[in-house]
C-alpha positions in Angstrom: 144.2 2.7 93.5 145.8 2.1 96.6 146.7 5.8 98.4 149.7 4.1 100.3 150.7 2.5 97.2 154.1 3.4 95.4 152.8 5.0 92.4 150.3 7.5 94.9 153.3 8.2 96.9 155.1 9.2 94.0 152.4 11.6 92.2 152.3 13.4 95.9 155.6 14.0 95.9 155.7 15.0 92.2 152.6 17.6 93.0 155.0 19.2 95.9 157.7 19.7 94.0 155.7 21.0 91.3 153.9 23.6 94.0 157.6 24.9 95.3 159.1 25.9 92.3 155.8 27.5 91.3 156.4 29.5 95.1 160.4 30.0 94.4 159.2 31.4 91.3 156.4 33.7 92.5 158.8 35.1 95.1 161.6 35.7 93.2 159.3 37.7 90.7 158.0 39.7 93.8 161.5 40.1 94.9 162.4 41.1 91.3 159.3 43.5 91.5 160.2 45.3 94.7 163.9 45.6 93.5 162.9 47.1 90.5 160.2 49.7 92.2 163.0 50.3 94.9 165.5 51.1 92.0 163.1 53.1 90.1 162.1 55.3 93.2 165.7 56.0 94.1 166.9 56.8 91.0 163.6 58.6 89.3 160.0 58.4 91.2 161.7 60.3 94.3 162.6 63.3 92.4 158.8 64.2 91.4 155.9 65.7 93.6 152.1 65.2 91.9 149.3 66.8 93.1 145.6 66.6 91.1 144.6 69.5 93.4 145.5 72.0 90.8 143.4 74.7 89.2 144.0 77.1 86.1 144.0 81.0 87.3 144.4 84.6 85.9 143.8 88.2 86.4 140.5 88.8 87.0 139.7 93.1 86.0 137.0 94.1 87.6 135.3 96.9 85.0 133.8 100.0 87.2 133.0 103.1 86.3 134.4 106.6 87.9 131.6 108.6 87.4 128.2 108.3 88.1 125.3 107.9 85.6 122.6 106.1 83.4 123.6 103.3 81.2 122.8 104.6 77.2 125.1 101.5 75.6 126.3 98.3 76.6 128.6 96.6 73.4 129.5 93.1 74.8 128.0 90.2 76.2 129.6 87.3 78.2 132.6 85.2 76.6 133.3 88.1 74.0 136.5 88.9 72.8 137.6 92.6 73.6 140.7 94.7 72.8 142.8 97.7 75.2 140.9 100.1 74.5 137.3 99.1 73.4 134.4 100.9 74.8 132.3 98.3 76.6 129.7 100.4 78.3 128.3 104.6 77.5 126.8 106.5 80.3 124.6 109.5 79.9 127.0 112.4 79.7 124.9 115.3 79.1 125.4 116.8 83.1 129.1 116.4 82.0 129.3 118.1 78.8 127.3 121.7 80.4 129.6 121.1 83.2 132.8 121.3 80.7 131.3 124.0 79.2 130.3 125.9 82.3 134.2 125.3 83.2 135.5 126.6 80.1 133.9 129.8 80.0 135.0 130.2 83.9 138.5 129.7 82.5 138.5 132.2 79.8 136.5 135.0 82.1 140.0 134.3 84.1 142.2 134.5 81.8 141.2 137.7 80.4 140.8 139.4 84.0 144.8 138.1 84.9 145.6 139.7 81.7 144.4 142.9 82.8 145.4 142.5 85.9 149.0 142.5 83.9 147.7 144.7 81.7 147.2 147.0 84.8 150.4 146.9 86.6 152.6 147.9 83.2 150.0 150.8 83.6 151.0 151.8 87.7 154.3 151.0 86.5 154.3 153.8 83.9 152.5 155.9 86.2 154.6 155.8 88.9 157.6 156.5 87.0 155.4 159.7 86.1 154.8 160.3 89.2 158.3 160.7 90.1 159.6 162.9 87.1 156.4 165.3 88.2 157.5 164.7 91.5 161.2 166.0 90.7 160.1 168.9 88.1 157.9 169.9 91.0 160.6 169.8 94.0 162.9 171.5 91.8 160.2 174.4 91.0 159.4 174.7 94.6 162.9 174.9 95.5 163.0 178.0 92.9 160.1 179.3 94.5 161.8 179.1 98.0 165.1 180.6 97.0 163.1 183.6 95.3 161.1 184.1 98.1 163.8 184.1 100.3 165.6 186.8 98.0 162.9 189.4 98.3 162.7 189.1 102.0 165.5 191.5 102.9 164.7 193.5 99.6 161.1 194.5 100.9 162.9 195.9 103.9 164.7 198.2 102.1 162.4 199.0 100.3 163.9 197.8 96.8 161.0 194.9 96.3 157.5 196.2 96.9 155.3 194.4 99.0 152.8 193.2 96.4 156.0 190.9 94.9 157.3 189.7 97.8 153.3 188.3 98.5 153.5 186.6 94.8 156.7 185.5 95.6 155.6 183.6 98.6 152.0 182.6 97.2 154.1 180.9 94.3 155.7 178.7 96.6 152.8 178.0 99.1 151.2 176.6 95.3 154.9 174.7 94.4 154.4 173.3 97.8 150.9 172.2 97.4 151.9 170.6 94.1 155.0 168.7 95.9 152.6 167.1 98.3 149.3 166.2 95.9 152.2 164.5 93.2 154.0 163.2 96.2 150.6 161.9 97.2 149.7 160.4 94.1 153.4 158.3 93.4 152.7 156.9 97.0 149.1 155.5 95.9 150.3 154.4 92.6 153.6 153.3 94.7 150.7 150.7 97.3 148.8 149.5 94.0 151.8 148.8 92.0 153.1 146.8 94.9 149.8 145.3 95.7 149.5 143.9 91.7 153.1 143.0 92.2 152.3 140.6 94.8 149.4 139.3 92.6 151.8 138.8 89.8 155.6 138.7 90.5 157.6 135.6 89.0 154.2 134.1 87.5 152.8 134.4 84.1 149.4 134.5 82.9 149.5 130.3 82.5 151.2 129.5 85.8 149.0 132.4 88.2 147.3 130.4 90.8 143.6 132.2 89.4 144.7 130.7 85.9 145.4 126.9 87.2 142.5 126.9 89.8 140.2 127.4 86.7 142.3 125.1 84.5 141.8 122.3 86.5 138.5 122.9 86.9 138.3 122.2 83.2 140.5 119.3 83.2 138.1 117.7 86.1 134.8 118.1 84.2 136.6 117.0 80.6 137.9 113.7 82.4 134.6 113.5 83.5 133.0 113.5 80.8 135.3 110.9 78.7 134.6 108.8 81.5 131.4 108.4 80.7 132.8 105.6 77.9 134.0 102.4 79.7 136.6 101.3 78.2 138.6 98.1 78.4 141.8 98.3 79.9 143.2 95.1 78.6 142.6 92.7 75.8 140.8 89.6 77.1 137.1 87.9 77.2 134.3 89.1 78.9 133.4 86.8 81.9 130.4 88.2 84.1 127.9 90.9 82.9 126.6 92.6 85.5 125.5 96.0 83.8 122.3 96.3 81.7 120.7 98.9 79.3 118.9 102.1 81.8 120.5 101.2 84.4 121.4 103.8 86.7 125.0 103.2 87.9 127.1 104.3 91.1 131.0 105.2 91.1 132.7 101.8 91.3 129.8 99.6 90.7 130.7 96.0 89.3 129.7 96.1 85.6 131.4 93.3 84.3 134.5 91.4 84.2 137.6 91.1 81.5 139.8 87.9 82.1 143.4 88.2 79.9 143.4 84.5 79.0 146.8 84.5 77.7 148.1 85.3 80.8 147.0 82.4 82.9 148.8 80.4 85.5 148.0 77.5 87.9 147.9 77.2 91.2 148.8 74.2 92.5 147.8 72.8 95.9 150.8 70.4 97.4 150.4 68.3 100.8 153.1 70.0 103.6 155.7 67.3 103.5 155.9 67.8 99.4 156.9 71.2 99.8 160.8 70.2 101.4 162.2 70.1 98.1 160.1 72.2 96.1 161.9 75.6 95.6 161.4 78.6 92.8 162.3 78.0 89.3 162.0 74.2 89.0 160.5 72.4 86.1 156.8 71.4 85.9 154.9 68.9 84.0 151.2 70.0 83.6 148.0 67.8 82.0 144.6 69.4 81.7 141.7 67.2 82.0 140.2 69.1 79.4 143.0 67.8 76.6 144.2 64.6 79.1 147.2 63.4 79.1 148.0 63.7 75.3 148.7 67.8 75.6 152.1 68.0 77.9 152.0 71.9 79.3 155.9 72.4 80.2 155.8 74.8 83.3 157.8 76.4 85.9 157.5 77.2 89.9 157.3 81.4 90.2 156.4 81.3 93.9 155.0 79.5 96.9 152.2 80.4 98.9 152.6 82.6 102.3 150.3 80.3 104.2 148.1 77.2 103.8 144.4 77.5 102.7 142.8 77.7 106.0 144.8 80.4 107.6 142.9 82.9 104.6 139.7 81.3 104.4 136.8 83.5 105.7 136.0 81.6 108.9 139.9 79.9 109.9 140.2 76.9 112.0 140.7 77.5 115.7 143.6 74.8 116.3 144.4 76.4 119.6 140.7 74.9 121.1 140.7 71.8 122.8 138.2 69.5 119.8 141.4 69.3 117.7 141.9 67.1 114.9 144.8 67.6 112.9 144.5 67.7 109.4 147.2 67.4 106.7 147.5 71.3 105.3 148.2 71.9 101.8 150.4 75.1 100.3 149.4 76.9 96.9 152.6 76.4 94.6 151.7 79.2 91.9 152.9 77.2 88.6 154.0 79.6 85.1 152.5 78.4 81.9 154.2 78.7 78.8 152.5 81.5 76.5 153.0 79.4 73.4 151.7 76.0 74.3 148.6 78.3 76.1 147.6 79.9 72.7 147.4 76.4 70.6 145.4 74.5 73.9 143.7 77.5 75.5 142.7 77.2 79.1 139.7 78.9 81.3 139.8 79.8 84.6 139.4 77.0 87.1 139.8 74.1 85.1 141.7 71.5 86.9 145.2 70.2 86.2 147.4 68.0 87.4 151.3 68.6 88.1 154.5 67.0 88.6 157.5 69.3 89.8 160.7 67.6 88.8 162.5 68.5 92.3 166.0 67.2 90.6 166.0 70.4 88.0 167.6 73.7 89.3 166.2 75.8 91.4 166.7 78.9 93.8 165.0 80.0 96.8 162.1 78.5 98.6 160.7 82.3 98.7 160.7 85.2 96.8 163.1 88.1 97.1 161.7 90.2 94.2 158.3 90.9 92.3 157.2 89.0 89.4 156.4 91.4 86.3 152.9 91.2 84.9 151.6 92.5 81.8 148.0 93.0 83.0 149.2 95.0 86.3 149.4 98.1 84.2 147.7 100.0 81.4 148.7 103.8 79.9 144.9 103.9 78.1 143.6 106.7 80.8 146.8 109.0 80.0 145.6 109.8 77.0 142.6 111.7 78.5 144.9 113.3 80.6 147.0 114.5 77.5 143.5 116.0 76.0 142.8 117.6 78.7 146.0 119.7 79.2 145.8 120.4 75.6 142.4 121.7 76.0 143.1 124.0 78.7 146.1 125.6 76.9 143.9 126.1 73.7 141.5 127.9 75.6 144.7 129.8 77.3 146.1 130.8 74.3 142.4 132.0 72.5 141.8 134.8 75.5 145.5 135.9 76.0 144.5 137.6 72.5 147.0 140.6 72.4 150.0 138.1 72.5 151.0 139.6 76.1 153.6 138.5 77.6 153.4 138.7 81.1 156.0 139.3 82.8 156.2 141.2 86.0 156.2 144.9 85.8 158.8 147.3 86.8 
């Protein structure tokens, strides 16, 4: 067939035709495409912030011991489960328990020599109050002594008392004299002990004298001591890292092993600089773990944002002030609260990634901070129970060598 016939001319034209719709078409769908995308941004798409740079965290305890010694027992191994409360590693105690011992007898010596150091000051006291009604009885028989003596004076010159009388007379109170100043004498020693014991003892019983609690916590140091020497956990959690093994010989605040509260997890999320203008605390997160995909939804909130970017805490941090500059994109850590529910029925380790979506449309508050975020594994009340023994202990061995059921009050 001819090409410049009619019916050539015709299929061209029919072919052209054909090819511009198919275009009209293809850009109205594009059009369509980036309307709908546009629409979908504004309205939904703009309100979230993903990152993938997000990894599961918790509390890692750090187990050391408090005292020194040789390991006897270790009762877990890595990825055990372990209660508040558990002994996890024994240390020899034997130096601990002759030390408690040596302690407690030092306390009860004390005791007993602060009770007689009461006992001995109710004794002065009684003494000295003695001392002073011999003290009167004797001024008041010298004072006889005198006035007879001073009677027979003018009698021996007449002659009415002989002088053999008037010598008694005056030898009697020379003696009465002499007594005055020996009992005199004596009050004033009794007077400097009594005073001295007072000092020792005034407004302080025989639990509260400074002797008494020097010794007391003496005892209260070696029996903490020696309940130290069982490690205990002081949180419920898994075991992570063992460190510790059987005969070894340990130092105070060696790394024995690790405890990791797994129900108390969070995520730390990583967001670019330019996501972080509408991130603030409280919003909503959506959270997938690669470990469950995206089937397992973790529903999450923001609890904080990070003080600074990675670099400025890592070990060695980039010199941006030096002239070989390159300017990198910083990212922020976002710390991301899990819900404890949806944590127990998909559990999570630590460092596992994530990924996150922050709805930035859902209420929040404040891009930082203004008050601490309670923790359940920033405390634990396990040691105060040693403490409680201890105290008991000492008062026991208080109450065995007071004995005579003194009270001791200051003397009088």
């Amino acid at each position: 067939m001819n090409e410049n016939s009619p019916i050539a001319a015709t299929s061209t034209n029919g072919n052209l035709v054909q090819r511009k719709k198919w275009m009209v078409r293809l850009t109205v769908l594009f059009i369509t495409m980036a309307i709908s995308y546009l629409v979908y941004w504004y309205i939904t798409s703009r309100h979230y912030e993903y990152s993938d740079d997000a990894y599961v965290a918790a509390n890692i305890i750090q187990i050391t011991p408090q005292v020194a010694g040789t390991v006897v027992s270790v009762a877990v191994n890595e990825t055990d489960f372990v209660r508040a409360g558990d002994v996890l590693v024994t240390l020899d105690n034997a130096n601990q328990a002759v030390v408690l011992q040596e302690a407690e007898a030092r306390l009860a010596q004390m005791v007993r020599e602060v009770r007689t150091l009461y006992t001995a000051t109710r004794g002065l006291s009684a003494a000295v109050s003695q001392h002073r009604a011999e003290l009167q009885q004797a001024q008041a028989d010298m004072l006889n002594a005198q006035a007879d003596f001073v009677r027979r004076q003018p009698l021996a010159l007449t002659g009415a008392v002989s002088g053999e009388e008037l010598q008694h007379a005056k030898t009697a109170l020379e003696i009465a004299h002499k007594h005055v100043l020996a009992l005199t004498e004596a009050m004033n020693s009794a007077g400097e002990q009594l005073q001295g014991n007072l000092a020792l003892t005034s407004n302080l019983t025989i639990r509260t004298h400074p002797k008494v609690l020097a010794a007391a916590t003496e005892v209260k140091l070696a029996y903490l001591n020696l309940k130290r020497s069982e490690i205990i956990s002081p949180i419920e959690g898994y075991v992570g890292k063992r460190n510790v093994q059987l005969g070894q010989r340990v130092a105070i605040g060696a790394p024995l092993l690790t405890i990791i509260p797994l129900k108390q997890v969070w995520v730390d999320a990583n967001y670019k600089e330019a996501q972080l203008r509408r991130i603030r605390i409280g919003q909503t997160v959506s959270m997938t773990a690669d470990i469950y995909g995206t089937k397992v939804d973790y529903h999450a909130r923001v609890i904080g944002i990070g003080s600074g970017t990675g670099s400025a805490f890592a070990l060695l941090p980039a010199q941006n002030a030096t002239g070989n500059w390159i300017k990198v994109v910083q990212r922020v850590p976002v710390r991301i609260a899990l819900d404890p529910a949806e944590v127990a029925a998909h559990p999570l380790r630590v460092g596992m990634s994530m990924e996150s979506t922050v709805d930035t449309s859902s209420k929040g508050t404040q891009v930082l901070a203004d008050a601490m975020t309670p923790s359940n594994a920033t405390e634990t009340k396990l040691y105060k129970t040693h403490e409680k023994a201890s105290d008991t202990l000492v008062q026991n061995i208080i109450t065995q060598n007071i004995g005579d059921k003194l009270t001791p009050k200051t003397a009088h």
